[in-house]
TORKOL-4160 file (C-alpha; in steps of 0.2 Angstrom, whole numbers, padded with zeros to 4 digits, m for minus):
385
<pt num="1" X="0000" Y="0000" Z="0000"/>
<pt num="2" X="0005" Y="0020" Z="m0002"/>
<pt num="3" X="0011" Y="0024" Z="0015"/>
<pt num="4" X="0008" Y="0043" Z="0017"/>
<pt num="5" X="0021" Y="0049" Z="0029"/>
<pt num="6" X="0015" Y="0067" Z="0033"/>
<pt num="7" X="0000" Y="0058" Z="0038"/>
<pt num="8" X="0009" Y="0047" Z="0049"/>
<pt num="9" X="0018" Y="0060" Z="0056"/>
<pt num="10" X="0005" Y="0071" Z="0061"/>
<pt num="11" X="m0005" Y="0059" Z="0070"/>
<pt num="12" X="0010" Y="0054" Z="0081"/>
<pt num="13" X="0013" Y="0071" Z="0086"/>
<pt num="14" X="m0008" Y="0074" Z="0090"/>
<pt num="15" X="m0004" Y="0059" Z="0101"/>
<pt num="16" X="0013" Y="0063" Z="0109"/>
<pt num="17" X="0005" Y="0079" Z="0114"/>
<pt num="18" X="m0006" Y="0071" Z="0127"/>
<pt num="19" X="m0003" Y="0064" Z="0142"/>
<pt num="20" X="m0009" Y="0046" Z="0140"/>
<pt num="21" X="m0004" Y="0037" Z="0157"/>
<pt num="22" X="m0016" Y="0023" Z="0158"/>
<pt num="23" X="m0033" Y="0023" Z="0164"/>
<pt num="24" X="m0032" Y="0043" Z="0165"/>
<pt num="25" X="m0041" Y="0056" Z="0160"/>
<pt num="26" X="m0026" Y="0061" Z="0143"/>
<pt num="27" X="m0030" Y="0040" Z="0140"/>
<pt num="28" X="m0050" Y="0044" Z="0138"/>
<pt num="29" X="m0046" Y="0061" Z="0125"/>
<pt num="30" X="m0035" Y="0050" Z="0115"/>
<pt num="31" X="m0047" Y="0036" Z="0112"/>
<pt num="32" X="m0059" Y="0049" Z="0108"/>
<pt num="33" X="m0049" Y="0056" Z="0096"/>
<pt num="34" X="m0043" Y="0040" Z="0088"/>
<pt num="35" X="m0062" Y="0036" Z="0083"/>
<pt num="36" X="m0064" Y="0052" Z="0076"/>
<pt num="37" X="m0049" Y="0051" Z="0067"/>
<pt num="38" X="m0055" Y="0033" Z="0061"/>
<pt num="39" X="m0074" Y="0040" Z="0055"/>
<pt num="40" X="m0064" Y="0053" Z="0047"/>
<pt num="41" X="m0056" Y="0040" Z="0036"/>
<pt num="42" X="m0069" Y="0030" Z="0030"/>
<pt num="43" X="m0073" Y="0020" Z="0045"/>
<pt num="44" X="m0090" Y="0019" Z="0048"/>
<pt num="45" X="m0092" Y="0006" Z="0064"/>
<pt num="46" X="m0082" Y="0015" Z="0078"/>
<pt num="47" X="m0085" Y="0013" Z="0096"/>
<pt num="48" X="m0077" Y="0018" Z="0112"/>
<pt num="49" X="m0078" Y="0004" Z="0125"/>
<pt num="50" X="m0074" Y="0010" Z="0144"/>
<pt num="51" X="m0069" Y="m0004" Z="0156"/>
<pt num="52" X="m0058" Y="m0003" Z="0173"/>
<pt num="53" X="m0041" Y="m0004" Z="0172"/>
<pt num="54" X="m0024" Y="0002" Z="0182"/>
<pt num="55" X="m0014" Y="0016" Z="0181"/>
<pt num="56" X="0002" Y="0006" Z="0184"/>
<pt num="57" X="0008" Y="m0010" Z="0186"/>
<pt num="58" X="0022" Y="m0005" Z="0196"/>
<pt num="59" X="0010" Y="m0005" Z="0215"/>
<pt num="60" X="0006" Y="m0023" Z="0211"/>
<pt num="61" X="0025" Y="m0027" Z="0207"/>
<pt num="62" X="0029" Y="m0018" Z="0222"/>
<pt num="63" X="0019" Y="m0030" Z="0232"/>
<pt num="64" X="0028" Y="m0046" Z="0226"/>
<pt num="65" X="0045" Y="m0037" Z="0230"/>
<pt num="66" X="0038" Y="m0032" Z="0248"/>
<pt num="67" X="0033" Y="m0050" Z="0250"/>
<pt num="68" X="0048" Y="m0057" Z="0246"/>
<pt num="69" X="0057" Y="m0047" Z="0259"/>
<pt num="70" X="0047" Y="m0055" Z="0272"/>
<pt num="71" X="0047" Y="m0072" Z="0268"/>
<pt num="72" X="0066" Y="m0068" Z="0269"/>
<pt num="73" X="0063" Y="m0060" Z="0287"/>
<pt num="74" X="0053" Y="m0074" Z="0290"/>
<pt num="75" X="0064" Y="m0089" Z="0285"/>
<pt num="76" X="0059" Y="m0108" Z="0286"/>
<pt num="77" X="0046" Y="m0115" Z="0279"/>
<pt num="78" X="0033" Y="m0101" Z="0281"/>
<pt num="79" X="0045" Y="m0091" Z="0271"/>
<pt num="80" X="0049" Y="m0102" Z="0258"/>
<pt num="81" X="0031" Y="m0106" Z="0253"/>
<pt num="82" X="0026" Y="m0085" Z="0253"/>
<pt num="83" X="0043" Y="m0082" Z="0243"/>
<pt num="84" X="0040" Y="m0097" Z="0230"/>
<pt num="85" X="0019" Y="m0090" Z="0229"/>
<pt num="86" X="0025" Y="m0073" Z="0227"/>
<pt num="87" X="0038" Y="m0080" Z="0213"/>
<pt num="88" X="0023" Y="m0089" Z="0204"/>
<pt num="89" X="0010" Y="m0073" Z="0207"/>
<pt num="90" X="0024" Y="m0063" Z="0200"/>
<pt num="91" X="0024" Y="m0075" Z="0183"/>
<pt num="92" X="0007" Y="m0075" Z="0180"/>
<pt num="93" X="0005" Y="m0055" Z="0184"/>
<pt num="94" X="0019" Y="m0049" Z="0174"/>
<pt num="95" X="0013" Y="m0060" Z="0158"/>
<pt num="96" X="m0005" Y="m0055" Z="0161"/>
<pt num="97" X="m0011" Y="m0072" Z="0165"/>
<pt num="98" X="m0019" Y="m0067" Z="0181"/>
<pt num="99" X="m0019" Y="m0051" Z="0190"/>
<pt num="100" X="m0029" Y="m0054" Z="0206"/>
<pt num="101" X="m0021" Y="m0039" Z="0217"/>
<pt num="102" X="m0026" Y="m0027" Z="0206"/>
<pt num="103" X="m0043" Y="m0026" Z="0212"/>
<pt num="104" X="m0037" Y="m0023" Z="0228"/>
<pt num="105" X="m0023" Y="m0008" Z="0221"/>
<pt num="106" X="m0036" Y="0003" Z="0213"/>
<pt num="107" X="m0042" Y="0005" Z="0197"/>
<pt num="108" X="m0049" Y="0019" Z="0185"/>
<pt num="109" X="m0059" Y="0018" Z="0169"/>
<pt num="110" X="m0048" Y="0016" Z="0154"/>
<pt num="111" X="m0055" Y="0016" Z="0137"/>
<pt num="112" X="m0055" Y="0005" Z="0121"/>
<pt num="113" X="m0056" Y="0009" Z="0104"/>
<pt num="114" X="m0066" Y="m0004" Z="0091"/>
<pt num="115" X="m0067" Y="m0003" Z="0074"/>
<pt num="116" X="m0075" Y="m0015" Z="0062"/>
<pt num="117" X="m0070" Y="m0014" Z="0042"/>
<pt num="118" X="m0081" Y="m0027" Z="0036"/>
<pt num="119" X="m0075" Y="m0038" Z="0021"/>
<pt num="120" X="m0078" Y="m0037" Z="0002"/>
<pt num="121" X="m0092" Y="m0051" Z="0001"/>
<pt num="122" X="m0097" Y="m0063" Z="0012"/>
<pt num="123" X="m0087" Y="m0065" Z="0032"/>
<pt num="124" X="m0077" Y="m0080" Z="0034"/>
<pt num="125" X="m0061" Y="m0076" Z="0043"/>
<pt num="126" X="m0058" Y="m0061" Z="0056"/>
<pt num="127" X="m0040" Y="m0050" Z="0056"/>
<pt num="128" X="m0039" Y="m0042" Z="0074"/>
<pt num="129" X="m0026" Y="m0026" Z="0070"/>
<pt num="130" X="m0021" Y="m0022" Z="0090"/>
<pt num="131" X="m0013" Y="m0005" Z="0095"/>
<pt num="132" X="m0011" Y="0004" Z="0112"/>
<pt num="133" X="m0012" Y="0022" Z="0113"/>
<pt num="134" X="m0009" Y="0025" Z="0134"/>
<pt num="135" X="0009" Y="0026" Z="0137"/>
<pt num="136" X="0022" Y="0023" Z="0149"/>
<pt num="137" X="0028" Y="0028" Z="0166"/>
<pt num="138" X="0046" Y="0033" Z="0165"/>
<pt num="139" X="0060" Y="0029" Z="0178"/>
<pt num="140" X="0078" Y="0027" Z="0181"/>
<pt num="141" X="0076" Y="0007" Z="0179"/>
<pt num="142" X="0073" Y="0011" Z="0159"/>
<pt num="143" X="0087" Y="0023" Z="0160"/>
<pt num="144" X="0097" Y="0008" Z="0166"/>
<pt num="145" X="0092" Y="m0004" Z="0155"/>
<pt num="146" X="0096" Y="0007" Z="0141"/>
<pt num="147" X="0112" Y="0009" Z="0145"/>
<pt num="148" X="0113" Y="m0012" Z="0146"/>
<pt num="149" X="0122" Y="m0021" Z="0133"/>
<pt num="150" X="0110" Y="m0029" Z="0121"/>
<pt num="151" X="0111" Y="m0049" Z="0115"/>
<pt num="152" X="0109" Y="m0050" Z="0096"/>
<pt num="153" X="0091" Y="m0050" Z="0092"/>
<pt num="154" X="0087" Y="m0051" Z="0112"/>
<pt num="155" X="0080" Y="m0040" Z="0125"/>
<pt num="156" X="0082" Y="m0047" Z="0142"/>
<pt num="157" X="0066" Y="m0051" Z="0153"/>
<pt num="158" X="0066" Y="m0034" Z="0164"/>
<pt num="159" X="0061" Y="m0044" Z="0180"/>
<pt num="160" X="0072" Y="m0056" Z="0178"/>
<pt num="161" X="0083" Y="m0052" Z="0195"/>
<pt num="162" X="0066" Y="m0047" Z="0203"/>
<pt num="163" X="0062" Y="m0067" Z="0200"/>
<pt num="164" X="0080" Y="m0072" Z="0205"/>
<pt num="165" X="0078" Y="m0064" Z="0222"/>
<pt num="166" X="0063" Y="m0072" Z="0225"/>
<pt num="167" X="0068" Y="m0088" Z="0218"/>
<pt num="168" X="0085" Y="m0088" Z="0230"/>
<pt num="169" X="0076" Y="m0082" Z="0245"/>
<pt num="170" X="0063" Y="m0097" Z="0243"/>
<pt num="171" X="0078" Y="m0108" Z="0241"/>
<pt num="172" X="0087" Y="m0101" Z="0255"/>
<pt num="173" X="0071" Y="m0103" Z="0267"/>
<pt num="174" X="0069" Y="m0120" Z="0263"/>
<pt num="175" X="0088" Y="m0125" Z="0266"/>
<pt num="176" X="0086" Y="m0115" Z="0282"/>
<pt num="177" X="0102" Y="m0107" Z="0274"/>
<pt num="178" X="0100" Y="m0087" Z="0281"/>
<pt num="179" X="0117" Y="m0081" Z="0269"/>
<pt num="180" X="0105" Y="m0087" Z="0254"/>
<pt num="181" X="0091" Y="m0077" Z="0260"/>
<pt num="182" X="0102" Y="m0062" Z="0264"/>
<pt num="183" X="0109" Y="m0062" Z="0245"/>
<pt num="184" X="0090" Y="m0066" Z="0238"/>
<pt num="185" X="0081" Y="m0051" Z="0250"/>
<pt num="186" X="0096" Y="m0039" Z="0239"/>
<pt num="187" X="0088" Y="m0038" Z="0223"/>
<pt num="188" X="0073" Y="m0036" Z="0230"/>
<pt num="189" X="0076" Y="m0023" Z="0239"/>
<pt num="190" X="0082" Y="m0013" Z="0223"/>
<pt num="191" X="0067" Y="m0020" Z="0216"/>
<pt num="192" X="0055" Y="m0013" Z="0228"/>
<pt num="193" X="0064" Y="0006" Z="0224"/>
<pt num="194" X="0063" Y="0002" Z="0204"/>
<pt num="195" X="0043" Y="m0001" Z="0207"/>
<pt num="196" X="0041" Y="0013" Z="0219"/>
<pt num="197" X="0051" Y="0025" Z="0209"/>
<pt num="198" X="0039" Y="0020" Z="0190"/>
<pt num="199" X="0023" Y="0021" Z="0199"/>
<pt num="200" X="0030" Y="0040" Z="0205"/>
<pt num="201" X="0037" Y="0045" Z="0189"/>
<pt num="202" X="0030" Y="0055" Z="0175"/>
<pt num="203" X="0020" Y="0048" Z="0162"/>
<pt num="204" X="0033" Y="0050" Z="0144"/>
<pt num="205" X="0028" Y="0056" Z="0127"/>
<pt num="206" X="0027" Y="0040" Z="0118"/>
<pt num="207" X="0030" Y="0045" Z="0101"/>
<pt num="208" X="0034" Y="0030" Z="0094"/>
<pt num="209" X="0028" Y="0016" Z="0110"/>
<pt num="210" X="0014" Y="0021" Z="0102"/>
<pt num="211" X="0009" Y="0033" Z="0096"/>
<pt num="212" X="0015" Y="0027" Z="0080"/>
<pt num="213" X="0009" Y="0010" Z="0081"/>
<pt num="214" X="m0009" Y="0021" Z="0082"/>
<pt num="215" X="m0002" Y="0031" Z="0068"/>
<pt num="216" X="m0001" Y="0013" Z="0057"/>
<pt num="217" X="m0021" Y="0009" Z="0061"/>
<pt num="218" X="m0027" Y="0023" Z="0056"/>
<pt num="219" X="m0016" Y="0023" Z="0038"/>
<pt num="220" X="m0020" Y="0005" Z="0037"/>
<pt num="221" X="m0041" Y="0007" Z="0042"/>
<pt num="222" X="m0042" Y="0021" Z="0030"/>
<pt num="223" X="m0033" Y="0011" Z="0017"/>
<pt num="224" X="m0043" Y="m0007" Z="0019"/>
<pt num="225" X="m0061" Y="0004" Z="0022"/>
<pt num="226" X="m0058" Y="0010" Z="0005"/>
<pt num="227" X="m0052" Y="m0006" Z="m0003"/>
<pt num="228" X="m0059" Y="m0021" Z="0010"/>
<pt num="229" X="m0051" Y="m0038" Z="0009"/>
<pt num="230" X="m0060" Y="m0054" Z="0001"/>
<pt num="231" X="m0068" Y="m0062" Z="0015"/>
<pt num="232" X="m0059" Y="m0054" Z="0027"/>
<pt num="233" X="m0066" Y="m0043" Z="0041"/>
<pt num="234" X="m0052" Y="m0033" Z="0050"/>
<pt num="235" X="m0055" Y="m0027" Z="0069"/>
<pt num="236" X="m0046" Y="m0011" Z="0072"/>
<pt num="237" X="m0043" Y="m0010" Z="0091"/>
<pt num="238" X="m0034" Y="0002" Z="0099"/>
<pt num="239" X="m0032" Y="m0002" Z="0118"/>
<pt num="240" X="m0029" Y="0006" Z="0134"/>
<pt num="241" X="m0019" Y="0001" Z="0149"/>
<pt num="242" X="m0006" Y="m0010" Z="0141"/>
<pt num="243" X="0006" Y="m0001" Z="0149"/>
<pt num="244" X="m0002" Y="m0005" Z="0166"/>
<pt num="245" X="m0003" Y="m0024" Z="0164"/>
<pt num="246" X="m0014" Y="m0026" Z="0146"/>
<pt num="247" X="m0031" Y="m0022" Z="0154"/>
<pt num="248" X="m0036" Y="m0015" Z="0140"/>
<pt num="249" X="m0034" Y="m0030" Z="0130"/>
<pt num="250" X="m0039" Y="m0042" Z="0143"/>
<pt num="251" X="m0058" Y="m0032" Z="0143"/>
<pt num="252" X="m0059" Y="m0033" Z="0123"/>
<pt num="253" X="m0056" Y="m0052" Z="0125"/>
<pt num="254" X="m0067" Y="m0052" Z="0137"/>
<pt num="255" X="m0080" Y="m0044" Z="0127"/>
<pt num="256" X="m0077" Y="m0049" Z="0109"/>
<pt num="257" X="m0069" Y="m0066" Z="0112"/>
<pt num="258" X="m0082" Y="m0077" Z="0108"/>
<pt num="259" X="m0083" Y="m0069" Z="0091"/>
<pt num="260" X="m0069" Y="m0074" Z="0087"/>
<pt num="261" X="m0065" Y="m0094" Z="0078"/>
<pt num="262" X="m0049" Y="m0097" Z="0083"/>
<pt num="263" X="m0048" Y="m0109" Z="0065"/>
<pt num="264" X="m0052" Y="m0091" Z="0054"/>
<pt num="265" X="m0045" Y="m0079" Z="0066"/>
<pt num="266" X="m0028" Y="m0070" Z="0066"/>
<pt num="267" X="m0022" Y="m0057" Z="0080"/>
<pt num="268" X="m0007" Y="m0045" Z="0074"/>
<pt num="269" X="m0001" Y="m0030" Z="0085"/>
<pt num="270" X="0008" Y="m0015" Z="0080"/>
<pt num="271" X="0021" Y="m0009" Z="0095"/>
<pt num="272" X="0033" Y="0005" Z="0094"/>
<pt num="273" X="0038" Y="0006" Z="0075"/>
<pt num="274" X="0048" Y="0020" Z="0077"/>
<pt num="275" X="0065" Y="0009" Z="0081"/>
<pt num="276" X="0077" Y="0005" Z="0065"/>
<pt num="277" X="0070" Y="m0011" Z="0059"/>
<pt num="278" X="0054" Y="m0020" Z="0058"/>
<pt num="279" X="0054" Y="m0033" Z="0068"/>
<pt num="280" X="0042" Y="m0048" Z="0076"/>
<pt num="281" X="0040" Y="m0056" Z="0091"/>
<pt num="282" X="0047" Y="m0072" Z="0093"/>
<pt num="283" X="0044" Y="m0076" Z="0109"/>
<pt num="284" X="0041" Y="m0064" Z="0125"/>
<pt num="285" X="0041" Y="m0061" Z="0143"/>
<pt num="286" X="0047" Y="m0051" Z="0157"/>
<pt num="287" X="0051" Y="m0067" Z="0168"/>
<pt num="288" X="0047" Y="m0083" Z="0158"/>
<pt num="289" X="0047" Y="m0087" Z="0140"/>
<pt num="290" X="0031" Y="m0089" Z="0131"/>
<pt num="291" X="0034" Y="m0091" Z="0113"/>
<pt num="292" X="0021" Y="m0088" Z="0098"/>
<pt num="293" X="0018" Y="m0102" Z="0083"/>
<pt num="294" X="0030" Y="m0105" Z="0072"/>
<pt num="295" X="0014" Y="m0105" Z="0058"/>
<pt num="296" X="0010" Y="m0089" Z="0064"/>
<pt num="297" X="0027" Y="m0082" Z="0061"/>
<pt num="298" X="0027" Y="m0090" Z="0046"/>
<pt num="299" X="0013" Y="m0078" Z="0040"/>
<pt num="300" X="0023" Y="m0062" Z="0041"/>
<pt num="301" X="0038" Y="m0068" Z="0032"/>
<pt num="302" X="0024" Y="m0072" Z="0018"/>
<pt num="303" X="0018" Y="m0055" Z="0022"/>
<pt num="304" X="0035" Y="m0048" Z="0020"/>
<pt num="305" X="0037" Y="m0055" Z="0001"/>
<pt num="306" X="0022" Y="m0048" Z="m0003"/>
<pt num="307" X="0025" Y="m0030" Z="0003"/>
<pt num="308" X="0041" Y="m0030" Z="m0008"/>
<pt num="309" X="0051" Y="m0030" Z="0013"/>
<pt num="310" X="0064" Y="m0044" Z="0018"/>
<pt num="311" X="0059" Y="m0056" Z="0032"/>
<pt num="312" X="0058" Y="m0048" Z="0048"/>
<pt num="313" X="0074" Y="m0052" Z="0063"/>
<pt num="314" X="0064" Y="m0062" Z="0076"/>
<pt num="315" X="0068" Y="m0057" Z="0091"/>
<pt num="316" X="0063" Y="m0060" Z="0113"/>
<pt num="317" X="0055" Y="m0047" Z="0117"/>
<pt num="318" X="0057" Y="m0044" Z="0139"/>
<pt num="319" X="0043" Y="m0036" Z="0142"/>
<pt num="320" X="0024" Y="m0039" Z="0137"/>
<pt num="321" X="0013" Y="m0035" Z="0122"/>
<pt num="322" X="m0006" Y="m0037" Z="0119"/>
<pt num="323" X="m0005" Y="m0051" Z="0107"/>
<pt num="324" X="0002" Y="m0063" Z="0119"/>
<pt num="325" X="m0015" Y="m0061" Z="0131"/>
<pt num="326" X="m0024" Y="m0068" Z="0111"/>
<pt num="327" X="m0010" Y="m0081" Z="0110"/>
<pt num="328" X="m0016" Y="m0088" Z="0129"/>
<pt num="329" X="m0033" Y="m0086" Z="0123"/>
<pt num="330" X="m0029" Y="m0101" Z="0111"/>
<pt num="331" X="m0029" Y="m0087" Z="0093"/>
<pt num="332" X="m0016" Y="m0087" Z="0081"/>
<pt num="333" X="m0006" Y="m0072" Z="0086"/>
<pt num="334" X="0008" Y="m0061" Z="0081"/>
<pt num="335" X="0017" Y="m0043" Z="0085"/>
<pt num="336" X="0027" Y="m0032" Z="0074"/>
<pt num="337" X="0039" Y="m0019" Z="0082"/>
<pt num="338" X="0053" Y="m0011" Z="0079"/>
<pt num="339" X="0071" Y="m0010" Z="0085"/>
<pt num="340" X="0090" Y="m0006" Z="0083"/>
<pt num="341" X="0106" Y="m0014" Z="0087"/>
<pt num="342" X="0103" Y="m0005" Z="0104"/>
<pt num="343" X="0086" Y="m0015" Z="0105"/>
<pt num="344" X="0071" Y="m0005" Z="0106"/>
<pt num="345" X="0075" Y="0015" Z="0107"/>
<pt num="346" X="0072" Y="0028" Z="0120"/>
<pt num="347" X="0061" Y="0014" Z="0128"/>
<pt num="348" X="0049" Y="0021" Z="0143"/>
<pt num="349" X="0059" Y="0037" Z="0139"/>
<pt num="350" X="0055" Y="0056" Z="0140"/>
<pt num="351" X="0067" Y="0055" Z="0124"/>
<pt num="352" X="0053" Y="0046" Z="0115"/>
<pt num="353" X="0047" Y="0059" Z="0106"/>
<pt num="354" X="0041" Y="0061" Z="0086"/>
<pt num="355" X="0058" Y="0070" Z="0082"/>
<pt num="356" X="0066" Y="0053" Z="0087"/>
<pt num="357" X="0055" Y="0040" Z="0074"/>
<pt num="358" X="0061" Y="0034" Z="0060"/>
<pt num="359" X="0048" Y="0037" Z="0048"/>
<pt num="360" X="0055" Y="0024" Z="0036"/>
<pt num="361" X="0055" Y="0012" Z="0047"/>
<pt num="362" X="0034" Y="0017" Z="0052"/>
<pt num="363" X="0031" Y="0017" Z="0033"/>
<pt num="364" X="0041" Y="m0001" Z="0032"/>
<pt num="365" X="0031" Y="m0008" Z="0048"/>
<pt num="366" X="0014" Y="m0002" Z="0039"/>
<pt num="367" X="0018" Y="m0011" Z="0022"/>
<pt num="368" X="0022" Y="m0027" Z="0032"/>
<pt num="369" X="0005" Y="m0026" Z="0041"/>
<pt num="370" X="m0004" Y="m0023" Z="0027"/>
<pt num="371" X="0007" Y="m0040" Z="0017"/>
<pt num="372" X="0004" Y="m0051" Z="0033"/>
<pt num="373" X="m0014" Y="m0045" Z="0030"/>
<pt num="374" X="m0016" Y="m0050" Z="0012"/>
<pt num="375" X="m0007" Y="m0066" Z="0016"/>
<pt num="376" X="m0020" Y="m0069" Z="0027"/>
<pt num="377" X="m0034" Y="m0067" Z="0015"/>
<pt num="378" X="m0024" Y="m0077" Z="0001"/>
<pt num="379" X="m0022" Y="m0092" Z="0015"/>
<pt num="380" X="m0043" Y="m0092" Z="0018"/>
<pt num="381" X="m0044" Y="m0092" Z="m0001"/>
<pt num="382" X="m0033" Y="m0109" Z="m0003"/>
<pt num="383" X="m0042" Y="m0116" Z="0013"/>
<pt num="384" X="m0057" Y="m0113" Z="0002"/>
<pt num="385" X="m0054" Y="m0122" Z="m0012"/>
């Protein structure tokens, strides 16, 4: 497709002019103003769904950290059954699986944005195109990070030594050895200040994490509701709170999951675009590993040859992205991104601003949605026959 970059370019900088921490009041304007822009562009099926959802993730993280420093007070085998829970609470929170303390931390309404393009004669298979538009919370853990080396095509899980302490204090309990326990409570401790010190910081401009992910729906919408695919009926869904633990995406699922055949359906995210490279996700996860299907993947390097790109690097991702929540929901999944020899850029950042995409890597990204899209169609058509 004709990617025009003005376009892309002016809807970034809309969105990076708001302050779009999750579940907030900038969060609600910039849902708003993503369906406008979407009926502006042809889209005539545009709602905005409100659900609850957190400001942060960071008091629930904080949580896990505090309860591992008193199983390591604690000690024995009290201590190592609440640092080994806390470990497992901490797995299941950080890949979205389950986040049960949130509805004790507080919540506020976030907001959803739906779109339905339908297809060019009769519906047999869905395309679910998944975008966030809240941003993050910045921190001197991302400045840290960013200053980290960086494996080739690896970004480390960012809990990792959060998960090591717990681990090492619930080993250390149940050996009844304290000089374990001592070493295991240190990177907790750190982690405790990390947490604090995100859920205290100032929400960042998010040019391209994600605004320009947003900026890629609104080109791509614009461009399949004037020219709909064969059979194919895309979902546009631009969620809130992703940031904050993927409530957002966990309340569409909620809502619209039943509509969705896991045999017809494909879900594919668009995250921070404004890096070097288009990328996909491989496998992710900010403590285990929870990889996406080889098939699936598949699909986007088909995509690729189509839109005139190479195949994408695949890389681990260490943090989270909505499409993993679709991929545990049993749907074929996938999530193009973006990053640079440095890995993802001005990450969580007040650097992230639009002066700081790469526009030709957006326009790239765009083209190898909107190939992965038309591979799509072309697999229902041979399915067919």
């Amino acid at each position: 497709m004709k990617v025009d970059r003005s376009a892309l370019r002016a809807d970034v900088e809309a969105l990076a002019g708001m302050g779009r921490g999750s579940a907030s009041a900038g969060e609600r304007e910039a849902a708003a103003w993503i369906a406008g822009r979407l009926r502006e562009r042809g889209v005539g099926d545009v709602r905005v769904e409100a659900f609850r959802g957190r400001r942060t993730f960071a008091w629930s993280h904080l949580a896990h950290a505090v309860a591992g420093l008193v199983a390591a007070r604690l000690g024995g085998g009290r201590g190592a059954a609440l640092a080994a829970g806390a470990l497992l609470s901490l797995e299941l929170e950080a890949s979205g699986r389950a986040s049960w303390l949130a509805r004790f931390l507080g919540r506020s309404e976030g907001a959803n944005v739906v779109a339905r393009v339908p297809a060019r004669g009769e519906r047999r298979r869905t395309a679910v195109l998944v975008v966030h538009h809240d941003a993050a919370r910045t921190g001197w853990t991302w400045r840290l990070l960013a200053r980290l080396p960086v494996r080739p095509r690896r970004v480390e899980p960012f809990e990792a030594a959060f998960a090591a302490g717990l681990a090492l204090v619930a080993a250390g309990c149940a050996a009844r050895k304290p000089g374990a326990q001592r070493a295991g409570a240190l990177p907790l401790a750190v982690a405790a200040a990390a947490q604090t010190d995100i859920a205290r910081s100032a929400v960042v401009p998010g040019a391209s994490d994600n605004a320009s992910g947003v900026a890629a729906l609104l080109a791509l919408a614009e461009a399949l509701a004037a020219a709909p695919l064969e059979h194919v009926e895309v979902l546009g869904v631009s969620t809130g709170c992703e940031e904050s633990g993927m409530d957002g995406m966990r309340a569409f699922l909620r809502g619209h999951g039943a509509e969705l055949d896991p045999g017809a359906t494909v879900v594919v995210g668009l995250d921070t675009l404004g890096g070097e490279e288009p990328i996909v996700c491989a496998a992710e996860g900010a403590v285990l590993t929870h990889r996406y299907r080889e098939q699936d993947l598949a699909l986007v390097d088909e995509g690729a040859s189509r839109a005139g790109l190479d195949p994408p690097a695949r890389w681990r991702i260490g943090g989270w992205t909505d499409p993993v929540l679709a991929r545990f929901a049993g749907l074929p999944a996938v999530c193009l991104l973006s990053a640079g020899p440095r890995g993802l850029q001005n990450y969580h950042l007040p650097t992230d601003i639009p002066d700081g995409v790469d526009w030709d890597c957006v326009e790239r990204c765009v083209r190898l949605a909107a190939g992965t899209l038309e591979a799509f169609a072309a697999q229902g058509q041979r399915v067919a026959k």
